[in-house]
C-alpha positions as CSV (number, residue, x, y, z in Angstrom):
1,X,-15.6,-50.7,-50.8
2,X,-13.7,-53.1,-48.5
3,X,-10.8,-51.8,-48.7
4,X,-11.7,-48.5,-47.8
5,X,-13.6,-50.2,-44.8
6,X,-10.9,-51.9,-44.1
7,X,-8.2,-48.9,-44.5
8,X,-10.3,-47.1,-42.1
9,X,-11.0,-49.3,-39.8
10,X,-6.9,-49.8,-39.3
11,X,-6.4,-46.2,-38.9
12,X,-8.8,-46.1,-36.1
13,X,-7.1,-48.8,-34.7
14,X,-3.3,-47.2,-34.9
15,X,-5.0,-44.1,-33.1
16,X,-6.9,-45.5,-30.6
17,X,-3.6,-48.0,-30.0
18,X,-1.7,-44.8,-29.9
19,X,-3.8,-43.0,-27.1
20,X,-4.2,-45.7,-24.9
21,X,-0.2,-46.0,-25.4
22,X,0.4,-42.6,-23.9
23,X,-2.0,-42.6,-21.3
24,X,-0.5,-46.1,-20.3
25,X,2.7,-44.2,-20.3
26,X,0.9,-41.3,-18.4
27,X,1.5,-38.4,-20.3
28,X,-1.7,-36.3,-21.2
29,X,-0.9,-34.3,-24.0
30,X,-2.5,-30.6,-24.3
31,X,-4.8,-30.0,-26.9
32,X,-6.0,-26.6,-26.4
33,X,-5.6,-23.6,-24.4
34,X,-8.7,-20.2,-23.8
35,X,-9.2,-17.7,-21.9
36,X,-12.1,-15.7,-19.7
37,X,-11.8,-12.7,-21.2
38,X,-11.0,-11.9,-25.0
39,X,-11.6,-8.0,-25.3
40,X,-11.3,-5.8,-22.5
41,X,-11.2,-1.9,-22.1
42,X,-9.4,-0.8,-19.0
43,X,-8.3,2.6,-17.2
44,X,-5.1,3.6,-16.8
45,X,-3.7,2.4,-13.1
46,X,-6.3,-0.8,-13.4
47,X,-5.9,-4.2,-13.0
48,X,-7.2,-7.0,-14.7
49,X,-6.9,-11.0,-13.8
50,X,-7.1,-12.7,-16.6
51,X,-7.5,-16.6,-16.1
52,X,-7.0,-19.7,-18.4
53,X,-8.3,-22.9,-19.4
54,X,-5.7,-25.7,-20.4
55,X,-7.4,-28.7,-21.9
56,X,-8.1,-31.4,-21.5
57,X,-8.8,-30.8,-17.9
58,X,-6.3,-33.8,-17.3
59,X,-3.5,-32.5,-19.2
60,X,-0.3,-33.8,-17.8
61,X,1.9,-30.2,-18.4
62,X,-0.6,-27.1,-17.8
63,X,2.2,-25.0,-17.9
64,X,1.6,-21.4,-19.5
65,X,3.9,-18.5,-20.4
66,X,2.2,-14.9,-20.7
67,X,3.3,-11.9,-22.6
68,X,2.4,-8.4,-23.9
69,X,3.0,-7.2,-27.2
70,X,3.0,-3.7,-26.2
71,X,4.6,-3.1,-22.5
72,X,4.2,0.3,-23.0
73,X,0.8,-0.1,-22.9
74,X,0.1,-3.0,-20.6
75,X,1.9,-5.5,-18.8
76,X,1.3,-8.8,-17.8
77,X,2.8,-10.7,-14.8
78,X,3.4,-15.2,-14.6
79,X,0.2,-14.7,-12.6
80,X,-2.0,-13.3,-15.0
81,X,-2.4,-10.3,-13.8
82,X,-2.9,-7.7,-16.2
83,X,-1.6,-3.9,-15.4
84,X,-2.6,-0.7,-17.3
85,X,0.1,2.0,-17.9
86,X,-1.3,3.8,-20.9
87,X,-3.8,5.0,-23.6
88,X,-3.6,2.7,-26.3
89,X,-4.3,-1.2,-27.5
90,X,-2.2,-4.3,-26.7
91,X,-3.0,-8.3,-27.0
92,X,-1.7,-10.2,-24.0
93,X,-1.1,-13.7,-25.3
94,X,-1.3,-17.0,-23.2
95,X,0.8,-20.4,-24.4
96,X,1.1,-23.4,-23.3
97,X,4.4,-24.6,-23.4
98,X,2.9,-28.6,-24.1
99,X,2.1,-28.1,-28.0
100,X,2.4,-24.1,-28.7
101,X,-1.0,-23.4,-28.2
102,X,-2.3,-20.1,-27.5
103,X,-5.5,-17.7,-26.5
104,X,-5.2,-13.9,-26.5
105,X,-6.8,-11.1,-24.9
106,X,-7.2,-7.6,-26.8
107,X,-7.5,-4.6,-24.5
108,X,-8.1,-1.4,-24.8
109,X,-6.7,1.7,-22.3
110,X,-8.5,4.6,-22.1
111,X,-7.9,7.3,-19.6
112,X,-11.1,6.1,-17.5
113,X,-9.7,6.6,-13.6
114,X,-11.5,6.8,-10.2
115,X,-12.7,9.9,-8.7
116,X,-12.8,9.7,-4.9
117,X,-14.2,12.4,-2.8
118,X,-14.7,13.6,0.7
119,X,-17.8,15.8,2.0
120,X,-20.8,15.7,4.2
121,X,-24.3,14.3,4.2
122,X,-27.1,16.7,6.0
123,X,-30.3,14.6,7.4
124,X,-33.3,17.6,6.1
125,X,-35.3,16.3,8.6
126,X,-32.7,16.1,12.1
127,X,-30.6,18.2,10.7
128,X,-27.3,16.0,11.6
129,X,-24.6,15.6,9.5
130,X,-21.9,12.9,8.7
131,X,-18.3,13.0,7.1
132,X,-18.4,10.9,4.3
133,X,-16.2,9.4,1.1
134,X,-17.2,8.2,-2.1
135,X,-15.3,6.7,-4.7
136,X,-17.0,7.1,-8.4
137,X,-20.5,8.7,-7.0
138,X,-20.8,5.7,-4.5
139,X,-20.8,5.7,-1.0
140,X,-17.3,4.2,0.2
141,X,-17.3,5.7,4.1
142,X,-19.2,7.5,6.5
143,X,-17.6,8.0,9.6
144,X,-19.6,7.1,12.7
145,X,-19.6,10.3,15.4
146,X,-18.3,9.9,18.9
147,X,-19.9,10.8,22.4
148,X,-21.8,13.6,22.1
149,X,-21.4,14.7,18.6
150,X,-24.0,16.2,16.9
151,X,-22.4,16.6,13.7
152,X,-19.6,16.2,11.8
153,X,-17.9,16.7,7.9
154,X,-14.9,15.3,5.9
155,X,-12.7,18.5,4.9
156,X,-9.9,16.7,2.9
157,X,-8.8,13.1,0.8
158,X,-6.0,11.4,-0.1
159,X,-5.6,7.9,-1.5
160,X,-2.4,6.4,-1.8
161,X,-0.7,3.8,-4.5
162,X,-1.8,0.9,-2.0
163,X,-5.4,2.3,-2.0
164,X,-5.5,3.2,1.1
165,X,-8.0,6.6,1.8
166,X,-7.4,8.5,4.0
167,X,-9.6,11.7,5.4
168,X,-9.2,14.6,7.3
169,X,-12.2,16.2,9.3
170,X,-14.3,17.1,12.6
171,X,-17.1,16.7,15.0
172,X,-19.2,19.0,16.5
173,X,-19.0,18.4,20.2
174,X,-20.8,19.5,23.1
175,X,-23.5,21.1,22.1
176,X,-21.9,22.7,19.2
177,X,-18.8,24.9,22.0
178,X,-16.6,22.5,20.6
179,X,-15.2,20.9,17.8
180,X,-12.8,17.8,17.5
181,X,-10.3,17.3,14.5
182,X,-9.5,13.8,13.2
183,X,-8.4,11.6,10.5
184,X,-9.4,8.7,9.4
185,X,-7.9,5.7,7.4
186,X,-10.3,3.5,5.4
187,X,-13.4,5.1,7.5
188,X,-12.0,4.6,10.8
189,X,-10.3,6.8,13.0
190,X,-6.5,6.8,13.1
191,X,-5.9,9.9,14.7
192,X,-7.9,12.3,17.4
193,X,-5.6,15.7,16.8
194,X,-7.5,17.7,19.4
195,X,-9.7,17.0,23.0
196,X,-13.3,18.4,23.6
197,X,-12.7,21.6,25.1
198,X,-16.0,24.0,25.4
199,X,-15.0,27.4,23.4
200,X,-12.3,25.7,21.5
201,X,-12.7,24.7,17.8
202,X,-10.1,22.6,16.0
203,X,-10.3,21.6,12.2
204,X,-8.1,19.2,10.1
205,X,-8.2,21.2,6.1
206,X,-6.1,19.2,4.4
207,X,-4.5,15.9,4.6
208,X,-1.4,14.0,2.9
209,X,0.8,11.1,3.0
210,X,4.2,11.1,2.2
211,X,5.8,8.4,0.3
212,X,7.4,7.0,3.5
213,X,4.0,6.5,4.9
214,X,4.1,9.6,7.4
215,X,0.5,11.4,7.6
216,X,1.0,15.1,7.6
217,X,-3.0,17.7,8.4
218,X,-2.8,21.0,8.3
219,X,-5.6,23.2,10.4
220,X,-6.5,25.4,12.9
221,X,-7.2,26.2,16.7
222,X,-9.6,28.7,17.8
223,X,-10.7,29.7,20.8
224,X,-13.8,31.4,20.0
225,X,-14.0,33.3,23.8
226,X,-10.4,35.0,22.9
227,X,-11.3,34.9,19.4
228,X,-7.6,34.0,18.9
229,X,-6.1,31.1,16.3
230,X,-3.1,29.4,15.8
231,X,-2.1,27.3,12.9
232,X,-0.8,23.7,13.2
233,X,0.3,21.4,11.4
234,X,0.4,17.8,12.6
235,X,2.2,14.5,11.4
236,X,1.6,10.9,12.6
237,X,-1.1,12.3,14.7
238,X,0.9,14.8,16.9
239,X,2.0,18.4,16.1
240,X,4.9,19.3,14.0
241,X,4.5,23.0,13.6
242,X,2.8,25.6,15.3
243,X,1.9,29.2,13.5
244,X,1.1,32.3,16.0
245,X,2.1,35.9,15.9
246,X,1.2,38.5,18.8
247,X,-1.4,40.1,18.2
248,X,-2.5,38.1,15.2
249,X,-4.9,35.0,15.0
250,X,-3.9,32.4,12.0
251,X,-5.3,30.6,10.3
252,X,-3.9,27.2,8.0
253,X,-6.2,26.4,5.1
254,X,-3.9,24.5,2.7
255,X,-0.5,22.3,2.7
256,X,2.0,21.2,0.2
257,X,4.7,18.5,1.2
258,X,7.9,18.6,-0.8
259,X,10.3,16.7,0.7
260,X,11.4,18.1,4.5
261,X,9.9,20.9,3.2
262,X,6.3,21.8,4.6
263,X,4.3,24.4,3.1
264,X,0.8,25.8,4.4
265,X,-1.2,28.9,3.2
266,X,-3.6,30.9,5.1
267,X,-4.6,34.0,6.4
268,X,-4.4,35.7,9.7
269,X,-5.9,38.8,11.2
270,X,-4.1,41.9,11.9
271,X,-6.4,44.8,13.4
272,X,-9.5,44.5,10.9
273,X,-7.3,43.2,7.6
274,X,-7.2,39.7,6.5
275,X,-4.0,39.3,5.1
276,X,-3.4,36.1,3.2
277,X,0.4,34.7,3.6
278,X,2.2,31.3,2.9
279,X,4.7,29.5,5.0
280,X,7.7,27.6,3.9
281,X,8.7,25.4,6.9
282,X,8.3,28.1,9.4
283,X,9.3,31.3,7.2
284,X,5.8,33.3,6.7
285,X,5.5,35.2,3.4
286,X,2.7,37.8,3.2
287,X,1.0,38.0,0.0
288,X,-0.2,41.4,0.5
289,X,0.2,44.6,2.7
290,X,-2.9,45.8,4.9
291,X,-4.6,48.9,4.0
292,X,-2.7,49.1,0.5
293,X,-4.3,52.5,-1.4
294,X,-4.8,52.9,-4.9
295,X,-5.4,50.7,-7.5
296,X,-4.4,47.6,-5.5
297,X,-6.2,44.9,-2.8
298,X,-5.7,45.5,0.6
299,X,-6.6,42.4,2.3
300,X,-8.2,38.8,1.8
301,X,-7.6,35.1,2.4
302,X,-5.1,32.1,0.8
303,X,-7.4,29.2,0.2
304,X,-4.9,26.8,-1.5
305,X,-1.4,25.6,-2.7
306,X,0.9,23.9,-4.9
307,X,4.7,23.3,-4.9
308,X,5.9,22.5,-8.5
309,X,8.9,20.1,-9.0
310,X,10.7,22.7,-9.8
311,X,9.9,24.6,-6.7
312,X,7.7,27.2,-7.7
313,X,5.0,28.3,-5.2
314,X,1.8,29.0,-6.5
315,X,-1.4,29.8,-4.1
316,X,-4.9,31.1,-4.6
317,X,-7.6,32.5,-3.0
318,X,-9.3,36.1,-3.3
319,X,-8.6,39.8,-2.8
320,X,-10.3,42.6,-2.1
321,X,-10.0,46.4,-1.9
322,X,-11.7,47.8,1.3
323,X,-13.2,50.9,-1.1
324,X,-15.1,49.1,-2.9
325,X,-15.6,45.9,-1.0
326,X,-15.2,43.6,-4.4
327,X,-13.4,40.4,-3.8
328,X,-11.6,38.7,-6.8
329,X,-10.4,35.4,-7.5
330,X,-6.3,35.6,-6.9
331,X,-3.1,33.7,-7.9
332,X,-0.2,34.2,-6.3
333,X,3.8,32.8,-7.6
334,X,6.5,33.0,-5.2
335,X,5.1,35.7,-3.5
336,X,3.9,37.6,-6.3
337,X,0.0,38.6,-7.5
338,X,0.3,36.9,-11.1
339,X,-3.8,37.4,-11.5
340,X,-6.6,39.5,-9.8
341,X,-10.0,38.4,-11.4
342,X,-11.9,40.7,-13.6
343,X,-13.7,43.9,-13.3
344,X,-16.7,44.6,-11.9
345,X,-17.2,40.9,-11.2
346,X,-16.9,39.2,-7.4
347,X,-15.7,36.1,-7.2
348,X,-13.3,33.7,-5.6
349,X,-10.9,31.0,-5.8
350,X,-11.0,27.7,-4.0
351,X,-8.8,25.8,-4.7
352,X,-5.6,25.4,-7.6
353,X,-3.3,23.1,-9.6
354,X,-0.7,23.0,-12.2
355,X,0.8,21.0,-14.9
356,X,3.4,21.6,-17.4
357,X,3.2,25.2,-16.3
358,X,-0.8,25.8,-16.9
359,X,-2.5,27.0,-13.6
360,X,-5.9,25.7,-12.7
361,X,-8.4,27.2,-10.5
362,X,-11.6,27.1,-9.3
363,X,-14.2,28.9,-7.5
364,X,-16.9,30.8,-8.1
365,X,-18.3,34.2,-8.8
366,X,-21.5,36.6,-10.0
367,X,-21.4,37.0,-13.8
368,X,-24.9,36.2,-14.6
369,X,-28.4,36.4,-12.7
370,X,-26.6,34.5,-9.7
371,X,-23.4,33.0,-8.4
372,X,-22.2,30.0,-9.8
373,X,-19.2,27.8,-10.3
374,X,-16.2,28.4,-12.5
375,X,-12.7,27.2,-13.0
376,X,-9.9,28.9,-15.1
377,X,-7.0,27.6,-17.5
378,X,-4.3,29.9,-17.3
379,X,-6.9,32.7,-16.2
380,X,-9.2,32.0,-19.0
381,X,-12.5,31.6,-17.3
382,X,-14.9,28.7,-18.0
383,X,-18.2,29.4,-15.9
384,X,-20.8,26.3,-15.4
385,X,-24.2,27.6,-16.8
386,X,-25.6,26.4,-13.8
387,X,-26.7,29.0,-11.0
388,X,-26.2,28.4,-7.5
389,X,-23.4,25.9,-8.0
390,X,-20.1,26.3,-6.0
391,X,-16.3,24.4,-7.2
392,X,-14.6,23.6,-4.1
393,X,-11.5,21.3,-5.8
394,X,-9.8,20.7,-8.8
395,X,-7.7,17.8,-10.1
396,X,-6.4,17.6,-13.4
397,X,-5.4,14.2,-15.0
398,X,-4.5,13.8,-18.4
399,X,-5.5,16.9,-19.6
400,X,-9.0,16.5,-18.0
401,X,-10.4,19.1,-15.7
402,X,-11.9,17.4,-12.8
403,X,-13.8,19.5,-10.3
404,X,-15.7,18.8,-7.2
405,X,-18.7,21.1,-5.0
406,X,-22.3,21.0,-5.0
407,X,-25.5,22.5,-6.6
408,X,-28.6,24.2,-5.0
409,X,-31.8,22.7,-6.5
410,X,-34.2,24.7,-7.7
411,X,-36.9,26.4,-5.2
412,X,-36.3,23.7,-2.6
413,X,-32.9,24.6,-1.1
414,X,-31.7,21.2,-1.7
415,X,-28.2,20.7,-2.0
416,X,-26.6,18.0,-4.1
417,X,-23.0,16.9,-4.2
418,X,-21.0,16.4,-7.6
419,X,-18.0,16.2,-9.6
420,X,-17.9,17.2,-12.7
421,X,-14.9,16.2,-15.3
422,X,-14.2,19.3,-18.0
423,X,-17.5,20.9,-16.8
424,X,-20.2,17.9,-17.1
425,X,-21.4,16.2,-14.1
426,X,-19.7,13.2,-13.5
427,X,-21.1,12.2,-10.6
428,X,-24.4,13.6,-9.2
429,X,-24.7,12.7,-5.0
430,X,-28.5,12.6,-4.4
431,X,-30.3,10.8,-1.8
432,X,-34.0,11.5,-1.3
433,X,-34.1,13.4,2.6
434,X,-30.7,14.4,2.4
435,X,-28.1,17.3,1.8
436,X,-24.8,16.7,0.3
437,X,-21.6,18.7,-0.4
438,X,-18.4,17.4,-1.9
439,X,-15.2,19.3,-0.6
440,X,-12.2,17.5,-2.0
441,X,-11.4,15.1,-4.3
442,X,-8.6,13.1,-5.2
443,X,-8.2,11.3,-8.8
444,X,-6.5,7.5,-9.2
């Protein structure tokens, strides 16, 4: 018994002598490394910082490499800093370069991404409205109104790789004879694209940002005593191309930016046809031909467009033939009707996309008890069962179907913003007092 005492005892000694050795020397070996997060699911196009623990805390080399297994998947920078790239699982490992140790950090991908959206909020009391953003159902801006306005909405979004959002919009002026376009960058103004001017009415639709940073609107300018219209199109805040005919008033609902190339859709009035048209730069292409007889539409309006990569031109809107009055929902390619909704139903189409060669629409139509909100998949038509529900935008991501509009409650009149995602609400907009419409939406 002794012996082993005494065997022990020495050992204890050799170690203790040892430790004191190297901290006399003052090096601090590292005896562990962990890290804050172990498991972590993630959306594609999120970040993730992951941070870690080197022990002990006065460890004389605390350096630490990081790495991916899968880079496909995720990537990890000397920081840390963990990026998402796609659906799947990948470990990012941490090591310390003292001793090999290591900690890892399973996560998961999934295509979660964030839905931001542009609209208005109506006071049911006052009756004054606001532009607002939200980013995943949450408020993220509402835009204060200037001087004299009364109201105001937010038309168009567009969020950038930086994460900057920006809006396009207006404000009713003057005791409602005017209104005022804008846009705004993170909620605040960074452009005023028209002056108050009683009897004039100017409206930003749609807004984008190029990759070189320029900010391109498309709109309209009406003089509602003339009851004429020009369409404009501004960049950086000033105009870049203006749309008139004699004899015509136009109107710009929709851009694309390709390049130099700018393309708007629209409509414009010729005697008492609406003829629907799209514009490459400043060449006008009408989509159909007033007071067309037979089996064919005579007039109606473009709503939207889309510019493939490979150059295709696709726009929708609706159609109608004067004899009957029934307006359909209506693609256009290049020029050409490739789809004019279904008989005996009215309906129309708001807005459009395309990937991989499937078009995606929205709208709505009557084809139940009431109007109500549908989009299409290559004209296949997938209604909400919802009544009184209207699709003002569609994104799709992934093949996901994301939608955005609003929903008239029940008996009340109440109007509640939403987005859906492959025809369940997403995001339901509600606020106790208050009216809300989502008009656009954009999808990180």
């Amino acid at each position: 018994m002794k012996k082993v005492i005494c065997a022990i005892l020495f050992v204890s000694f050799v170690l203790t002598a040892c430790d004191e050795k190297r901290r006399t020397d003052g090096y601090v070996p590292v005896e562990g490394v962990s890290l804050n997060v172990t498991e972590q699911i993630m959306g594609i196009g999120h970040e993730l910082q992951l941070q870690a623990t080197v022990l002990p805390e006065d460890a004389t080399d605390k350096t630490v490499v990081w790495s991916s297994d899968n880079e496909s998947i995720v990537t990890v920078d000397e920081e840390g800093t963990v990026s998402a790239h796609a659906q799947g699982q990948a470990t990012v490992t941490v090591t310390a370069e003292d001793g090999g140790f290591t900690a890892g950090c399973l996560v998961t991908v999934e295509s979660v991404r964030d839905v931001y959206a542009a609209g208005l909020v109506t006071d049911q009391t006052t009756r004054k409205s606001w532009g607002v953003c939200w980013k995943n159902g949450e408020e993220l801006y509402r835009f204060e109104l200037t001087g004299s306005a009364s109201a105001g909405r937010a038309e168009s979004i567009y969020v950038t790789d930086e994460g900057d959002v920006y809006a396009s919009g207006y404000e009713i002026q003057e005791g409602g004879s005017t209104r005022v376009a804008y846009i705004y960058k993170n909620g605040e103004i960074l452009y005023q694209l028209s002056q108050p001017e009683s009897g004039v009415h100017c409206l930003a639709n749609e807004v984008y940002v190029s990759e070189d940073g320029s900010v391109y609107a498309a709109g309209f300018e009406l003089d509602i005593y003339s009851n004429t219209s020009v369409g404009l199109v501004w960049k950086d805040g000033q105009v870049r191309n203006t749309y008139a005919g004699e004899g015509k008033s136009i109107y710009t609902n929709s851009m694309d930016v390709q390049g130099n190339d700018i393309y708007v859709a629209g409509y414009y009035t010729e005697g008492e046809f609406l003829i629907p048209f799209y514009c490459k730069n400043e060449e006008m292409v009408d989509l159909m031909s007033p007071g067309a007889v037979g089996e064919y539409p005579d007039q109606g309006e473009a709503n939207d467009i889309v510019v493939t990569d490979n150059g295709d031109v696709y726009v929708t809107g609706y159609a109608r033939r004067d004899e009957d009055g029934m307006s359909n929902a209506t693609v256009w390619k290049n020029g050409e009707m490739q789809y004019w909704g279904e008989a005996g139903v009215s309906s129309t189409s708001n807005a459009i996309d395309v990937q991989d060669g499937v078009v995606y629409i929205c709208g709505n139509g009557t084809w139940g008890a009431a109007w109500s909100a549908a989009y299409w998949i290559d004209m296949a038509r997938y209604p909400l069962s919802q009544y009184y529900t209207d699709y003002n935008d569609i994104v799709v991501v992934d093949g996901d179907v994301y939608t955005g509009g609003n929903e008239i409650v029940g008996d009340t009149g109440t109007s509640n913003g939403l987005v859906w995602k492959n025809g369940e609400a997403l995001f339901n907009i509600f606020e106790e007092g208050w009216d809300a419409s989502v008009h656009s939406i954009f999808v990180k």
